[in-house]
Biotite code that builds the C-alpha atoms (Angstrom):
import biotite.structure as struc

atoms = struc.array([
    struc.Atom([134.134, -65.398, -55.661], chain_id="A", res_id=1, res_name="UNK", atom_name="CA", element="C"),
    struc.Atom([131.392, -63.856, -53.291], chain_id="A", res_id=2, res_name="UNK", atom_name="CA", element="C"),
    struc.Atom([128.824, -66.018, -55.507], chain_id="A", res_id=3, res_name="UNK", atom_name="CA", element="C"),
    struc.Atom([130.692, -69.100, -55.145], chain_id="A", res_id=4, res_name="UNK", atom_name="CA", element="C"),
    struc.Atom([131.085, -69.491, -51.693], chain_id="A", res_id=5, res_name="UNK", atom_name="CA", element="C"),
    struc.Atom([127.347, -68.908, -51.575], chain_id="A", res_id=6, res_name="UNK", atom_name="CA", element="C"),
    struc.Atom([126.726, -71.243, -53.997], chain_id="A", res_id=7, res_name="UNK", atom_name="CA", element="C"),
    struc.Atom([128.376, -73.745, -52.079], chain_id="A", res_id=8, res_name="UNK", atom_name="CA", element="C"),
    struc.Atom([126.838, -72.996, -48.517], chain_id="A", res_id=9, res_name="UNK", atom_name="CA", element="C"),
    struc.Atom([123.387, -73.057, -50.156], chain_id="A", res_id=10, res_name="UNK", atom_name="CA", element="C"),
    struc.Atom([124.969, -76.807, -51.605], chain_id="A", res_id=11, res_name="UNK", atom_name="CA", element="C"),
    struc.Atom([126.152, -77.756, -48.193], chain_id="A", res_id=12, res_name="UNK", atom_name="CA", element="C"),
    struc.Atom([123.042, -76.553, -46.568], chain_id="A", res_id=13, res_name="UNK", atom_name="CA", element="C"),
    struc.Atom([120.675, -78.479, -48.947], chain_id="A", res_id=14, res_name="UNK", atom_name="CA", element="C"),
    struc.Atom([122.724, -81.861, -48.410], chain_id="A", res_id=15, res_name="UNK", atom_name="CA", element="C"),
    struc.Atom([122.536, -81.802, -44.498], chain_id="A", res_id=16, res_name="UNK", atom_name="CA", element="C"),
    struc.Atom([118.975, -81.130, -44.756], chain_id="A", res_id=17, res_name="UNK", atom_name="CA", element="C"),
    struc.Atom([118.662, -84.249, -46.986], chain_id="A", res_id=18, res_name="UNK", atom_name="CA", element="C"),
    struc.Atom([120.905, -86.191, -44.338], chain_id="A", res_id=19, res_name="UNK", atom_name="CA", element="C"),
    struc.Atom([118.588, -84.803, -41.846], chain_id="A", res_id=20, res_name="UNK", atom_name="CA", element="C"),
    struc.Atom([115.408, -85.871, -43.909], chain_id="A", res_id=21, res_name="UNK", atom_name="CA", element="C"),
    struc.Atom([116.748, -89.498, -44.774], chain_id="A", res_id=22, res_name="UNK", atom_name="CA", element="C"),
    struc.Atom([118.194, -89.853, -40.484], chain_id="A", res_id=23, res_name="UNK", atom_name="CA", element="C"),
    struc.Atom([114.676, -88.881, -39.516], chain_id="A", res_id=24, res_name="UNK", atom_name="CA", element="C"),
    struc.Atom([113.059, -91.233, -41.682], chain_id="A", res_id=25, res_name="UNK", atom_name="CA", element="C"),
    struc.Atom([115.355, -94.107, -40.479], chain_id="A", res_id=26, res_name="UNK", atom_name="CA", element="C"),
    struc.Atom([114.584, -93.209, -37.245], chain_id="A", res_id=27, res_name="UNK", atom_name="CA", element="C"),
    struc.Atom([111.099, -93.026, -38.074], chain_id="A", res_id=28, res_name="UNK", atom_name="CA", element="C"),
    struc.Atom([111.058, -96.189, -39.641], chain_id="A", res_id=29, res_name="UNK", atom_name="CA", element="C"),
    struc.Atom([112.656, -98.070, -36.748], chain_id="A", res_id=30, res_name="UNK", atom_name="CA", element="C"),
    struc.Atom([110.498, -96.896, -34.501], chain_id="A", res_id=31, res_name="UNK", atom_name="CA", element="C"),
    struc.Atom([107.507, -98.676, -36.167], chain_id="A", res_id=32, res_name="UNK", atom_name="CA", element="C"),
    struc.Atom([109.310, -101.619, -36.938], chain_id="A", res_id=33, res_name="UNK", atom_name="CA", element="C"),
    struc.Atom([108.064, -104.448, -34.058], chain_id="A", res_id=34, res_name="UNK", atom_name="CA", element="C"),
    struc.Atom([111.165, -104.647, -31.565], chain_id="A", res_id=35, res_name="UNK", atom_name="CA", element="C"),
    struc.Atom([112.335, -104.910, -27.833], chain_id="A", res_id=36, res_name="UNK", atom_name="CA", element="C"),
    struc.Atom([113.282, -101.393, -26.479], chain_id="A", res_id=37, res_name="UNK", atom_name="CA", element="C"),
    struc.Atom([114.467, -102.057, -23.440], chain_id="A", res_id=38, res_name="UNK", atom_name="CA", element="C"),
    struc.Atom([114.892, -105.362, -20.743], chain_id="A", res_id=39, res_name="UNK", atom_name="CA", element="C"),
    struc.Atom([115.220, -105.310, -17.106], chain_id="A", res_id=40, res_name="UNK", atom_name="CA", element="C"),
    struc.Atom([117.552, -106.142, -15.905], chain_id="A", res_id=41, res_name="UNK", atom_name="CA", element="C"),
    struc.Atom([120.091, -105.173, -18.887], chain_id="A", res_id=42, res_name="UNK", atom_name="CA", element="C"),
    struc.Atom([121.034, -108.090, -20.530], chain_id="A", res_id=43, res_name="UNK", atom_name="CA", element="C"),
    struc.Atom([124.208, -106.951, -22.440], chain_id="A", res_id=44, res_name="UNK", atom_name="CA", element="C"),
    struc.Atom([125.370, -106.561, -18.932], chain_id="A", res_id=45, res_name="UNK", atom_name="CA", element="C"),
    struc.Atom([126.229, -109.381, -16.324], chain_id="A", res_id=46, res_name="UNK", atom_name="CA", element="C"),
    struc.Atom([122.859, -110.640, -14.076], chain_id="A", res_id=47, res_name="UNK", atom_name="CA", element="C"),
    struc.Atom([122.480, -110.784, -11.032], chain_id="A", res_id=48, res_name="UNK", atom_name="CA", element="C"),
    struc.Atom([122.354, -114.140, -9.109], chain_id="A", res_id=49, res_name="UNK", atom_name="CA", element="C"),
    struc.Atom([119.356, -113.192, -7.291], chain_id="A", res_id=50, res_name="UNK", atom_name="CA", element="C"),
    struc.Atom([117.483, -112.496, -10.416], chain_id="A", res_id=51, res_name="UNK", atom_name="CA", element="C"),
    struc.Atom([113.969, -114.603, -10.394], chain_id="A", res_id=52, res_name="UNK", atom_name="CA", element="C"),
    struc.Atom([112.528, -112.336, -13.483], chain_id="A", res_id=53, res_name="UNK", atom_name="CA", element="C"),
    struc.Atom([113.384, -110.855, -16.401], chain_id="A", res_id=54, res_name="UNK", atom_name="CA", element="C"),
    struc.Atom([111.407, -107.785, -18.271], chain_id="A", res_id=55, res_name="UNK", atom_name="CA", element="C"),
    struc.Atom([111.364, -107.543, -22.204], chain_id="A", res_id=56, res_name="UNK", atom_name="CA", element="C"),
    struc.Atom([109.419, -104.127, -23.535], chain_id="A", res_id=57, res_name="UNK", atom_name="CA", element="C"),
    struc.Atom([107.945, -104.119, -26.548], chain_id="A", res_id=58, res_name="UNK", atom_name="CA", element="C"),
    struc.Atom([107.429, -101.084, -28.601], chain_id="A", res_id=59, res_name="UNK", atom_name="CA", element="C"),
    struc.Atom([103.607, -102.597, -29.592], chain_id="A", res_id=60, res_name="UNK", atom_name="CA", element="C"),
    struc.Atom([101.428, -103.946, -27.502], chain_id="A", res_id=61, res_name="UNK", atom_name="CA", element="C"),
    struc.Atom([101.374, -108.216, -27.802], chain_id="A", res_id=62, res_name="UNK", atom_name="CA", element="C"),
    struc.Atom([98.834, -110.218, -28.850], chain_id="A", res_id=63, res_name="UNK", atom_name="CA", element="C"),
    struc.Atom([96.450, -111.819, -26.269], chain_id="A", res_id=64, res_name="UNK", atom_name="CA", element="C"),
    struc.Atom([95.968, -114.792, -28.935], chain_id="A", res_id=65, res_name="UNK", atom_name="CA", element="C"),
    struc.Atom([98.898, -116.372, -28.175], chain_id="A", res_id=66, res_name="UNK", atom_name="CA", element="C"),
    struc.Atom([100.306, -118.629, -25.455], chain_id="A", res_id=67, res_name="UNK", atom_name="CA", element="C"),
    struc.Atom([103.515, -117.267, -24.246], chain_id="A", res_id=68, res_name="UNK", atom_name="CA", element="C"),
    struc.Atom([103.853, -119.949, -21.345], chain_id="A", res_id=69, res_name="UNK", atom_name="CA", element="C"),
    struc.Atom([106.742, -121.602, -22.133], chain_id="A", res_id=70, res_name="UNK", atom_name="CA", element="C"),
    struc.Atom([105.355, -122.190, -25.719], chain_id="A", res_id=71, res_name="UNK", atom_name="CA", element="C"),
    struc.Atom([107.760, -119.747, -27.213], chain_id="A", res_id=72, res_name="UNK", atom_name="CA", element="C"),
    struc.Atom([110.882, -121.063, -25.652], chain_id="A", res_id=73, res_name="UNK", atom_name="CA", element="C"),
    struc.Atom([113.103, -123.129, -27.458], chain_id="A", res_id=74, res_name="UNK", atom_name="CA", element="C"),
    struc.Atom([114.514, -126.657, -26.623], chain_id="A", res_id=75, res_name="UNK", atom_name="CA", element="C"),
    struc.Atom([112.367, -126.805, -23.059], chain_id="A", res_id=76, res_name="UNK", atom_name="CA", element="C"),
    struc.Atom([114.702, -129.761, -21.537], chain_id="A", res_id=77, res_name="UNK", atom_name="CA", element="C"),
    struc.Atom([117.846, -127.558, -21.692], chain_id="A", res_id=78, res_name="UNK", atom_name="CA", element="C"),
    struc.Atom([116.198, -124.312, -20.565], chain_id="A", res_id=79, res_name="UNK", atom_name="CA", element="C"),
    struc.Atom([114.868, -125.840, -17.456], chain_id="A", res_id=80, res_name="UNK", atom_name="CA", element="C"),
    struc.Atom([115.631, -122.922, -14.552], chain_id="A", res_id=81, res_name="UNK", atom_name="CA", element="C"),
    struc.Atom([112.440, -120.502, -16.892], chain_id="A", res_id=82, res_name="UNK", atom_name="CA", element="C"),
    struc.Atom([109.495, -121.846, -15.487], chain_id="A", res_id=83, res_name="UNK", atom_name="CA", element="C"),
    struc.Atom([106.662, -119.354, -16.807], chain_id="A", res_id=84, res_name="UNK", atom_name="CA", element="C"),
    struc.Atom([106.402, -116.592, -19.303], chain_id="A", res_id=85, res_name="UNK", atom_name="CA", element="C"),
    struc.Atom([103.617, -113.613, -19.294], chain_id="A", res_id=86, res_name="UNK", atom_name="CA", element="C"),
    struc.Atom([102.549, -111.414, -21.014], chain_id="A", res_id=87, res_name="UNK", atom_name="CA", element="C"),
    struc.Atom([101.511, -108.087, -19.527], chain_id="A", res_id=88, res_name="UNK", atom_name="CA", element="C"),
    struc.Atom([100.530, -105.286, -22.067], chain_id="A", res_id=89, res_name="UNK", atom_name="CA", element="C"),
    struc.Atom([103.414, -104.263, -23.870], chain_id="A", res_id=90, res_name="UNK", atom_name="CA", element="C"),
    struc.Atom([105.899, -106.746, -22.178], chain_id="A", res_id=91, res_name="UNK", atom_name="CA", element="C"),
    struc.Atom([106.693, -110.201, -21.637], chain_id="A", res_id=92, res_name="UNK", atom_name="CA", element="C"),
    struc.Atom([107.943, -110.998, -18.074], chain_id="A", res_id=93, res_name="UNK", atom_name="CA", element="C"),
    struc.Atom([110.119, -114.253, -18.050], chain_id="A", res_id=94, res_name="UNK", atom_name="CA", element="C"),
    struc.Atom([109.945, -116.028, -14.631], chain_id="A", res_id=95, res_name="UNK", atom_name="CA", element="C"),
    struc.Atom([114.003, -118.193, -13.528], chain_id="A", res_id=96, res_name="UNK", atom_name="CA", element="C"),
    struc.Atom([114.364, -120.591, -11.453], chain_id="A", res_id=97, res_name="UNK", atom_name="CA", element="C"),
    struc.Atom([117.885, -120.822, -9.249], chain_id="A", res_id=98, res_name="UNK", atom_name="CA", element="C"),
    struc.Atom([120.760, -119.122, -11.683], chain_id="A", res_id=99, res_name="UNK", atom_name="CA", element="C"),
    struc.Atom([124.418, -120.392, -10.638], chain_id="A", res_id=100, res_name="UNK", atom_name="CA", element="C"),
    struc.Atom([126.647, -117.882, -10.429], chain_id="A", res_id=101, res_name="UNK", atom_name="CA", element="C"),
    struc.Atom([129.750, -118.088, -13.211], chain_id="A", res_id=102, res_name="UNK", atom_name="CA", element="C"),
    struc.Atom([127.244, -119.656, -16.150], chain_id="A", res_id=103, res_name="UNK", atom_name="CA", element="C"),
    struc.Atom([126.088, -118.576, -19.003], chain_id="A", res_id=104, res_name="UNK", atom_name="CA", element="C"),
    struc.Atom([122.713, -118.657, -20.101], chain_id="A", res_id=105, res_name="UNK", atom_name="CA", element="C"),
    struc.Atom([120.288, -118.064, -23.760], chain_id="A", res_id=106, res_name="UNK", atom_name="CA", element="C"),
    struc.Atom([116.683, -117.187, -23.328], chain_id="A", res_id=107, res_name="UNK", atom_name="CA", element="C"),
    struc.Atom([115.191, -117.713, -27.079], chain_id="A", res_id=108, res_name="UNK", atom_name="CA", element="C"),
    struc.Atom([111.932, -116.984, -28.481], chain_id="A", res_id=109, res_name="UNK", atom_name="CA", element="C"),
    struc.Atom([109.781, -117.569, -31.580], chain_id="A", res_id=110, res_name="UNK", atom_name="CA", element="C"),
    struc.Atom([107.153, -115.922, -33.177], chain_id="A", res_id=111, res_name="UNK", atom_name="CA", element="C"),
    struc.Atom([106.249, -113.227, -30.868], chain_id="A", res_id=112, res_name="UNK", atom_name="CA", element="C"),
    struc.Atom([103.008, -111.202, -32.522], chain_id="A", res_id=113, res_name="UNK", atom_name="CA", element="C"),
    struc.Atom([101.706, -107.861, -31.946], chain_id="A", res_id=114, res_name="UNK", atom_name="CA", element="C"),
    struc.Atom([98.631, -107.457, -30.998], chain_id="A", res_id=115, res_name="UNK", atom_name="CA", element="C"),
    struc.Atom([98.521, -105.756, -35.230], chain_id="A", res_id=116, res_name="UNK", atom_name="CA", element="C"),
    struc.Atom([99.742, -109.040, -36.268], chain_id="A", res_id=117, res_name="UNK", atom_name="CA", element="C"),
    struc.Atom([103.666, -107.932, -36.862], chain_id="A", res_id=118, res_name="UNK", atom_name="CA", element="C"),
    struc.Atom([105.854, -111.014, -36.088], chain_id="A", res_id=119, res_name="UNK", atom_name="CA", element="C"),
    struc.Atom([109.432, -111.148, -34.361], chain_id="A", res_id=120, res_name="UNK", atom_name="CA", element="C"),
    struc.Atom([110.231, -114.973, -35.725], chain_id="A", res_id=121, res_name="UNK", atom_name="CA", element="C"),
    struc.Atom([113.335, -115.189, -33.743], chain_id="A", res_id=122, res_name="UNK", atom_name="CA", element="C"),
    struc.Atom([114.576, -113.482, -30.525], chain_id="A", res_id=123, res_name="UNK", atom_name="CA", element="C"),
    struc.Atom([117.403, -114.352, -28.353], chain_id="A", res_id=124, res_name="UNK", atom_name="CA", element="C"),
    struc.Atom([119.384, -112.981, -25.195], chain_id="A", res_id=125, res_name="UNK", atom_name="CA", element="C"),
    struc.Atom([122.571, -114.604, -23.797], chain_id="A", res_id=126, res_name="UNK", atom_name="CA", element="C"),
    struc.Atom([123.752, -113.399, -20.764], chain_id="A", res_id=127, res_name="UNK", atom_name="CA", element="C"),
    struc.Atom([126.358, -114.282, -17.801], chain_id="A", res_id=128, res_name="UNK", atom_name="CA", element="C"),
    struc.Atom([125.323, -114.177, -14.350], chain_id="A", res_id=129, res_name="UNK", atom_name="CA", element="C"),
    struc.Atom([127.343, -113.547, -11.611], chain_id="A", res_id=130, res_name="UNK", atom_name="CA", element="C"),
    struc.Atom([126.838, -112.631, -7.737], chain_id="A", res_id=131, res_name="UNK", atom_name="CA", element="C"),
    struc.Atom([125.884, -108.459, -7.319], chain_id="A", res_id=132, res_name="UNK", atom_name="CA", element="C"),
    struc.Atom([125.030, -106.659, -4.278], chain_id="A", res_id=133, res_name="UNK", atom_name="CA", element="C"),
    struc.Atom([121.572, -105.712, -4.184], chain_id="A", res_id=134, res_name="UNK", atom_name="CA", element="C"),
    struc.Atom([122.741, -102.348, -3.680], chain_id="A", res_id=135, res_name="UNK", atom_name="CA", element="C"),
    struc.Atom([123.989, -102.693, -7.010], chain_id="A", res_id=136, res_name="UNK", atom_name="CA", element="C"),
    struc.Atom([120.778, -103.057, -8.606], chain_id="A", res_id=137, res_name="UNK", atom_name="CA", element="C"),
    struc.Atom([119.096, -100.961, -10.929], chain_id="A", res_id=138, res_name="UNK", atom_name="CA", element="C"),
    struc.Atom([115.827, -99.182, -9.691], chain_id="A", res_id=139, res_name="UNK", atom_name="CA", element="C"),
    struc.Atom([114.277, -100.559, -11.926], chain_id="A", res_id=140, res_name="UNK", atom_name="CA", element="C"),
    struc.Atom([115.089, -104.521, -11.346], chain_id="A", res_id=141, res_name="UNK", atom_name="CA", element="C"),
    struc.Atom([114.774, -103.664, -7.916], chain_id="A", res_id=142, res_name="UNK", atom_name="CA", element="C"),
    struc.Atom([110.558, -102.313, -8.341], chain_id="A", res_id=143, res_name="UNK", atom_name="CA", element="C"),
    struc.Atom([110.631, -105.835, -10.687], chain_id="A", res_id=144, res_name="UNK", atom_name="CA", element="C"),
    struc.Atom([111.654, -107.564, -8.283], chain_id="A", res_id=145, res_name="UNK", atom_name="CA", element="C"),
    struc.Atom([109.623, -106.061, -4.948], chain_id="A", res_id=146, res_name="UNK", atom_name="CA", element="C"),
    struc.Atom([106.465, -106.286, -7.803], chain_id="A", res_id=147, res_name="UNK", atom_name="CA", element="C"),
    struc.Atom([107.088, -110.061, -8.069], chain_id="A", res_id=148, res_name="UNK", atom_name="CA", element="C"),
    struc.Atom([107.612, -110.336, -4.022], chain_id="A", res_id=149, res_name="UNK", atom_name="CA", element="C"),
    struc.Atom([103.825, -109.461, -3.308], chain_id="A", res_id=150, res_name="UNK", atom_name="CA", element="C"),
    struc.Atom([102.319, -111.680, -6.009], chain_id="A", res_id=151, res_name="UNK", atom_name="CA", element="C"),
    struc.Atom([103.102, -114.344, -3.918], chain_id="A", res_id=152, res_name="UNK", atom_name="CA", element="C"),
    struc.Atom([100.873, -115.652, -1.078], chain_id="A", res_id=153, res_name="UNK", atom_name="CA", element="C"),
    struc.Atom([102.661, -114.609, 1.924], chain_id="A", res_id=154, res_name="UNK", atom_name="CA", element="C"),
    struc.Atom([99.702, -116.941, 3.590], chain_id="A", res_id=155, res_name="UNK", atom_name="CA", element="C"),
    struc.Atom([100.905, -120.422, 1.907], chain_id="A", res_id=156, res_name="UNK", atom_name="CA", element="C"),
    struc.Atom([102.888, -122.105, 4.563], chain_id="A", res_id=157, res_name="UNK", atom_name="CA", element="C"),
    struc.Atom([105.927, -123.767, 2.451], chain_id="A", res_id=158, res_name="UNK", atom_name="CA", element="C"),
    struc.Atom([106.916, -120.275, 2.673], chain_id="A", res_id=159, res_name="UNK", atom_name="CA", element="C"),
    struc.Atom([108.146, -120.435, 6.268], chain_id="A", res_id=160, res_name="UNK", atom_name="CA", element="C"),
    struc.Atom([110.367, -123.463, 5.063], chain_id="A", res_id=161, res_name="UNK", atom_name="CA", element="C"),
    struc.Atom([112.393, -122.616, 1.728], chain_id="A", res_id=162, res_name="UNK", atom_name="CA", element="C"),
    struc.Atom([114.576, -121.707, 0.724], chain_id="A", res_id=163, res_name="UNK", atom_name="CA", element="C"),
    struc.Atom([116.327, -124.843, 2.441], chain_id="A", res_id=164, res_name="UNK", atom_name="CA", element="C"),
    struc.Atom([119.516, -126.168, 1.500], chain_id="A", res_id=165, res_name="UNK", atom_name="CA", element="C"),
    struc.Atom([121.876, -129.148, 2.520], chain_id="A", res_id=166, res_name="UNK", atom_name="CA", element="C"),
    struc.Atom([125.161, -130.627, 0.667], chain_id="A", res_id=167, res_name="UNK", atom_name="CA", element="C"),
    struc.Atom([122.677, -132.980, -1.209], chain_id="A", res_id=168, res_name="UNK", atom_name="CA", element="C"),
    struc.Atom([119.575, -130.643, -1.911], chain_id="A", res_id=169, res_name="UNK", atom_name="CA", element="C"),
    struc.Atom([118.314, -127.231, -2.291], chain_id="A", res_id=170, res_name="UNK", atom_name="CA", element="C"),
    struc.Atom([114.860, -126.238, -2.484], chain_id="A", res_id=171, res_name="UNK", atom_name="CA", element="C"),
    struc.Atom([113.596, -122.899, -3.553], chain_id="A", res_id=172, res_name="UNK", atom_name="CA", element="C"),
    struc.Atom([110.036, -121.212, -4.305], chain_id="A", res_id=173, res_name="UNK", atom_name="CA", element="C"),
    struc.Atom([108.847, -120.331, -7.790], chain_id="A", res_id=174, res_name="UNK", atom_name="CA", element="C"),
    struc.Atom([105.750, -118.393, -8.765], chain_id="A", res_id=175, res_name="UNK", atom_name="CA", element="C"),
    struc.Atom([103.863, -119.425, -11.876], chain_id="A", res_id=176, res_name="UNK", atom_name="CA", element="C"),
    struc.Atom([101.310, -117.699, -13.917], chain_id="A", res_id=177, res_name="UNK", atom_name="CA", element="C"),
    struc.Atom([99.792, -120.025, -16.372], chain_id="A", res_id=178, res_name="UNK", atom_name="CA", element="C"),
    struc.Atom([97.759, -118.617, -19.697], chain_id="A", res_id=179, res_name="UNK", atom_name="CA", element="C"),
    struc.Atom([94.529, -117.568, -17.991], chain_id="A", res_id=180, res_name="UNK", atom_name="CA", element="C"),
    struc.Atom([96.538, -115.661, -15.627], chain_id="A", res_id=181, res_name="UNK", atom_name="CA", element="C"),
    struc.Atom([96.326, -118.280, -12.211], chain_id="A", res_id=182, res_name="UNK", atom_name="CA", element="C"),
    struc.Atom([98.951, -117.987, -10.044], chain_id="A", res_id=183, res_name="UNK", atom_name="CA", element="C"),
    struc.Atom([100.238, -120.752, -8.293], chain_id="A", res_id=184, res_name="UNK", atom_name="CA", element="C"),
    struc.Atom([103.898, -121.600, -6.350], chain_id="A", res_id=185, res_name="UNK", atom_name="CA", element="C"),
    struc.Atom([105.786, -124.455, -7.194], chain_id="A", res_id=186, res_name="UNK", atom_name="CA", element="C"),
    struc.Atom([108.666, -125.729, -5.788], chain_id="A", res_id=187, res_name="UNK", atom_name="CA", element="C"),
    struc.Atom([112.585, -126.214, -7.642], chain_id="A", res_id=188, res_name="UNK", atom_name="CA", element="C"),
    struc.Atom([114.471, -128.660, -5.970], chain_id="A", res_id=189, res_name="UNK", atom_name="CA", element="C"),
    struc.Atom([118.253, -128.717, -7.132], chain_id="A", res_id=190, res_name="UNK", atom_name="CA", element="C"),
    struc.Atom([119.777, -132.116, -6.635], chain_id="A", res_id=191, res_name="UNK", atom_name="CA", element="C"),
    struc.Atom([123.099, -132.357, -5.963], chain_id="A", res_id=192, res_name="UNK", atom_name="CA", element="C"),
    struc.Atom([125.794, -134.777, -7.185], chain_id="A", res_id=193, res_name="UNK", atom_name="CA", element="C"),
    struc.Atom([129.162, -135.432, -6.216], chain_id="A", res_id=194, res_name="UNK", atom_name="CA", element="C"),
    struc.Atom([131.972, -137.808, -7.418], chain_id="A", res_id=195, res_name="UNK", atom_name="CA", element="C"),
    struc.Atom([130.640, -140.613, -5.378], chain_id="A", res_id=196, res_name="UNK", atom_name="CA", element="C"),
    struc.Atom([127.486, -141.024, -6.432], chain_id="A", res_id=197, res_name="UNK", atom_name="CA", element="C"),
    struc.Atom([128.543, -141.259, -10.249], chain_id="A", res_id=198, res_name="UNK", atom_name="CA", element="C"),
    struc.Atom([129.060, -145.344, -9.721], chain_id="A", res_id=199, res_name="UNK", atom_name="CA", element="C"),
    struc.Atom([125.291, -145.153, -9.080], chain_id="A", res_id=200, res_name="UNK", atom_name="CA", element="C"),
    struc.Atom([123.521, -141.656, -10.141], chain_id="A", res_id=201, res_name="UNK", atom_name="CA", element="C"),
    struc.Atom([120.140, -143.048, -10.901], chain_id="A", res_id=202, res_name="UNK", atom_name="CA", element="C"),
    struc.Atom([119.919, -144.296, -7.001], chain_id="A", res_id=203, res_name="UNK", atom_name="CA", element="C"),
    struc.Atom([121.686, -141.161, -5.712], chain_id="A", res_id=204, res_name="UNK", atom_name="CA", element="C"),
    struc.Atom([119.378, -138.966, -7.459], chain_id="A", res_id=205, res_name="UNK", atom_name="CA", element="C"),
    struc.Atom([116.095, -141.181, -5.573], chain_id="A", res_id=206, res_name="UNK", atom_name="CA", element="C"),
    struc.Atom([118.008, -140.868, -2.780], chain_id="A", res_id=207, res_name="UNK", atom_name="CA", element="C"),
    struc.Atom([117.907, -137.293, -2.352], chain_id="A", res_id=208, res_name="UNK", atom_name="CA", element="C"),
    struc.Atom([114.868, -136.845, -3.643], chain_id="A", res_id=209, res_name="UNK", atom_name="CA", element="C"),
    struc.Atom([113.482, -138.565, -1.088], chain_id="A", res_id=210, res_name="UNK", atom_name="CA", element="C"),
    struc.Atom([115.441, -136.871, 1.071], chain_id="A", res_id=211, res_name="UNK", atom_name="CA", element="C"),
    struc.Atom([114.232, -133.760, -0.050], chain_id="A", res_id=212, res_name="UNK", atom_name="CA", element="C"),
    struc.Atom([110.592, -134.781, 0.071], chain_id="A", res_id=213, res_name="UNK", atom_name="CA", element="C"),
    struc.Atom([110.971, -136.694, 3.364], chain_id="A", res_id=214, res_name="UNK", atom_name="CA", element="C"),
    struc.Atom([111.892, -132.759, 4.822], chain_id="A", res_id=215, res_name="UNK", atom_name="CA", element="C"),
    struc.Atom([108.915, -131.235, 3.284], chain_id="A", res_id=216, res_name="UNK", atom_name="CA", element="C"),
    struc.Atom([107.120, -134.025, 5.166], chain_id="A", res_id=217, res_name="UNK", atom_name="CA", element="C"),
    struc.Atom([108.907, -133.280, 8.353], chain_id="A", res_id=218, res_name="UNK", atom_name="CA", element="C"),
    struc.Atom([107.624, -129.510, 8.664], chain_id="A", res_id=219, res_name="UNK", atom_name="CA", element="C"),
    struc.Atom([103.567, -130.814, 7.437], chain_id="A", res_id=220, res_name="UNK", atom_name="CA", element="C"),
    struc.Atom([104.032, -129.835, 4.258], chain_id="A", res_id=221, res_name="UNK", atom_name="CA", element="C"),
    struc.Atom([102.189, -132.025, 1.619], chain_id="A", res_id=222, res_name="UNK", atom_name="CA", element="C"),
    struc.Atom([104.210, -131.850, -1.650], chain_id="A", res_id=223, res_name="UNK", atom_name="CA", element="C"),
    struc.Atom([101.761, -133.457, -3.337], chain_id="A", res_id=224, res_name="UNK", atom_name="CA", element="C"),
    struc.Atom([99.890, -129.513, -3.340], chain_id="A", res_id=225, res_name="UNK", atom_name="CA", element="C"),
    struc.Atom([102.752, -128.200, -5.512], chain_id="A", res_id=226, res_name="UNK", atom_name="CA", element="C"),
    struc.Atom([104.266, -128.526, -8.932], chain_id="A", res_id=227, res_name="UNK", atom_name="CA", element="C"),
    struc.Atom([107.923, -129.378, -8.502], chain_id="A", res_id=228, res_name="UNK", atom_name="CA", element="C"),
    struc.Atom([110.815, -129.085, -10.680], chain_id="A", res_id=229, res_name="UNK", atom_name="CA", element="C"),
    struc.Atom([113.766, -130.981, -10.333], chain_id="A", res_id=230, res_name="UNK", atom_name="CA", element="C"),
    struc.Atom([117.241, -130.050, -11.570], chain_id="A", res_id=231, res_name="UNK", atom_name="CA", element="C"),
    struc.Atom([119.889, -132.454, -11.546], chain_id="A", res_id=232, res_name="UNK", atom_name="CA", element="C"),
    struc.Atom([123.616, -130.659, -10.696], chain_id="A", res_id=233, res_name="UNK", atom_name="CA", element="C"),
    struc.Atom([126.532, -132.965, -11.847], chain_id="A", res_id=234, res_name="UNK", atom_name="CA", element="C"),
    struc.Atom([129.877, -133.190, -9.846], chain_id="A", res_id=235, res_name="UNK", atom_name="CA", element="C"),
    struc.Atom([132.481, -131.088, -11.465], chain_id="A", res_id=236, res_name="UNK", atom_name="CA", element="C"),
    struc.Atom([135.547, -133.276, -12.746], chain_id="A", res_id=237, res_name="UNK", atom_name="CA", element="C"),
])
């Protein structure tokens, strides 16, 4: 009997050590295997409102042969509030425009290379945002987000001037990094539609674009010197 039961802890023994082996292996294995290990913020958790970038880390440092401005994004048109993507060493740091709180929103890329040539063909993140204190904040969305804060030229004077917002308008700063790594601020203007203007959109929407220029005009700024991105928002039914 005494033989037995040894027999069968030596058995037991041997098998979790093979569990063991095959687990470490896996883990191993995954760990070479080209992937995202992390985002900031966390995007199988609801985002913040006041989110202008997002984070992806890569376990392998990208390739600097590739353009990931924009380039990797899918369906441009529809995806309108990302207006730049960079990529910094091991990460990729996806610059929003304005996100409206109760939406939901996909960020999809393709072929994303390492800098040893492995591919990720297809990578996508849906998310919901929703308004959050900034006390609520990670630590680490809020060192993102102070990082992003002093790229920006605290000298341009638009600055002193948007955000602006009126019932027809909104006009918010964006910072831009293009692929040679020039930064530049833009401007995204959200126009805003109601249920009058739907007899005549097209004139409504030149309407308030003008109005919104004809304000950037009123405090001497040219908006000629900046890229601007318009977003049309249609009256809800």
């Amino acid at each position: 009997m005494y033989n037995v039961n040894k027999k069968h802890i030596i058995l037991a023994i041997l098998v979790l050590s093979a569990l063991l082996l095959i687990f470490g292996i896996k883990i191993y294995l995954d760990n070479q295997r080209f992937q995202v290990f992390s985002t900031t913020p966390s995007l199988t958790q609801t985002v913040a409102t006041s989110t202008s970038v997002i984070k992806l880390d890569f376990n392998k440092p990208l390739s600097d042969d590739s353009s990931y401005n924009r380039t990797l994004i899918k369906d441009l048109d529809e995806l309108a509030y990302i207006h730049d993507v960079e990529r910094a060493g091991d990460s990729l740091l996806v610059r929003l425009g304005t996100l409206n709180s109760g939406q939901e929103y996909t960020v999809t890329f393709n072929d994303i290379i390492s800098a040893d040539g492995d591919v990720i063909s297809d990578l996508s993140y849906t998310f919901f945002v929703d308004y959050i204190p900034y006390d609520r904040l990670s630590e680490a969305q809020k060192a993102l987000e102070l990082q992003e804060t002093d790229r920006g030229s605290e000298d341009d004077p638009v600055l002193n001037y948007v955000p602006h917002s009126t019932l027809r308008y909104e006009i918010n700063p964006i910072q831009r990094t293009n692929n040679d790594g020039v930064y530049s601020l833009g401007l995204d203007i959200k126009i805003i539609l109601s249920n009058a203007d739907r007899s005549n959109q097209d004139a409504a929407i030149a309407t308030y674009k003008e109005m919104a220029m004809d304000y950037l005009r009123s405090v001497d700024i040219n908006p000629d010197d900046y890229d601007i991105y318009y977003r049309i928002i249609e009256p809800t039914l």
